[in-house]
C-alpha positions as CSV (number, residue, x, y, z in Angstrom):
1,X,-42.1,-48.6,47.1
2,X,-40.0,-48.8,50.5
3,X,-36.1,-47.3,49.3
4,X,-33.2,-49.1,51.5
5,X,-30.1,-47.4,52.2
6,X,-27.7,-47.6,49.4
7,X,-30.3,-47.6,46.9
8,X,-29.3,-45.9,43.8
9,X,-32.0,-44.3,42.8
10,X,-32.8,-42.6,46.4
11,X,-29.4,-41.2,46.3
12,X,-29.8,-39.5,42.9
13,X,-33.0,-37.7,44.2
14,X,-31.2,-36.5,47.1
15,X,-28.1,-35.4,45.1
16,X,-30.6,-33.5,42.7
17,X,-32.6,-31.3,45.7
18,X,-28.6,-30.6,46.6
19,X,-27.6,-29.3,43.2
20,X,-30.9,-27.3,43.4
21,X,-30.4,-26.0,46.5
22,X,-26.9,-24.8,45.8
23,X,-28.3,-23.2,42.5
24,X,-31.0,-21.4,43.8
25,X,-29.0,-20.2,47.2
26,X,-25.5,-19.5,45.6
27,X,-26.0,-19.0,41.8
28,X,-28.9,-17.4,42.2
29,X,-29.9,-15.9,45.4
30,X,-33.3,-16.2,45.0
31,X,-35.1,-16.5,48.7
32,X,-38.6,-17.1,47.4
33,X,-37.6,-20.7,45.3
34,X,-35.2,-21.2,48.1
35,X,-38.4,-21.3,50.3
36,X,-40.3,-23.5,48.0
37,X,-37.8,-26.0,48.5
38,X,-37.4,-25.9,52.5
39,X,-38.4,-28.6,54.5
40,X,-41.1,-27.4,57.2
41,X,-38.9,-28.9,59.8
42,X,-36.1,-27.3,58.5
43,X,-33.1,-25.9,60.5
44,X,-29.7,-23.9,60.1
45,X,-26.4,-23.4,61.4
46,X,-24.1,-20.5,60.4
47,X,-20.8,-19.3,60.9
48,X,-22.0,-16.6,63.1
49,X,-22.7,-17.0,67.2
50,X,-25.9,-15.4,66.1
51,X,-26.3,-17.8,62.9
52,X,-28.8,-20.7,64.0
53,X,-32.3,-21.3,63.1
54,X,-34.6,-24.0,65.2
55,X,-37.7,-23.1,63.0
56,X,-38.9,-22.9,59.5
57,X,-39.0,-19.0,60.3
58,X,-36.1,-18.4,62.1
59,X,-34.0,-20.2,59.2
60,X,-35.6,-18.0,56.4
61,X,-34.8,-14.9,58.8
62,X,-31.1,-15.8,58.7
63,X,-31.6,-16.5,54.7
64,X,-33.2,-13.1,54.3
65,X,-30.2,-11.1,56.5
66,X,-28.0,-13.1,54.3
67,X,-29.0,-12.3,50.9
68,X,-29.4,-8.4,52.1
69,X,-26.1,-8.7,52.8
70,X,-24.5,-10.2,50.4
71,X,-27.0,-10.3,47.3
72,X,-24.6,-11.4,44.6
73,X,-24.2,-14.4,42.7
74,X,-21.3,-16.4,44.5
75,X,-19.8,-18.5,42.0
76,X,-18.8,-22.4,43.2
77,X,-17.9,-26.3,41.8
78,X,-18.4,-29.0,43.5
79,X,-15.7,-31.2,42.5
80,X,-17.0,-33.7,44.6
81,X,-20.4,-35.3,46.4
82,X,-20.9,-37.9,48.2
83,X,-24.5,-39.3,49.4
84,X,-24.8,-41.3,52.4
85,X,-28.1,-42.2,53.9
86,X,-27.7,-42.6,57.7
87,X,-31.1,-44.5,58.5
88,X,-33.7,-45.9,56.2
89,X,-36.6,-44.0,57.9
90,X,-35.2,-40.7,57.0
């Protein structure tokens, strides 16, 4: 089954792997089910000069510095999401 921008249930999925993600990276801080849900083609930006990640490895480097850094649980509420698909072949 082909999903078309706007379709309902496409946007659920998508909010669901979000919620995860924030979860496992914020609530968490658990690297290893953080890596089970990275895309192989995934990349990162951070708020450091030094922060960006072009490869699967080099965005689970700056995930690792990260968590050694800061390892706590960082509380946070998302009081608001909003899904929009930019292209159907996504």
């Amino acid at each position: 089954m082909q999903r078309k921008c706007g379709d309902f249930t496409m946007e659920m999925e998508i909010r669901k792997v979000f919620e995860e993600y924030l979860q496992v990276y914020l609530a968490k801080r658990d690297f290893q089910e953080m890596e089970r849900i990275f895309y192989s083609n995934l990349t990162a930006y951070g708020t450091g000069e030094d922060e960006k990640g072009f490869s699967r490895a080099d965005t689970a480097a700056l995930f690792v510095r990260e968590l050694a850094q800061c390892p706590a649980s960082i509380q946070y509420c998302c009081d608001y999401v909003h899904v929009q698909v930019l292209a159907e072949n996504m």
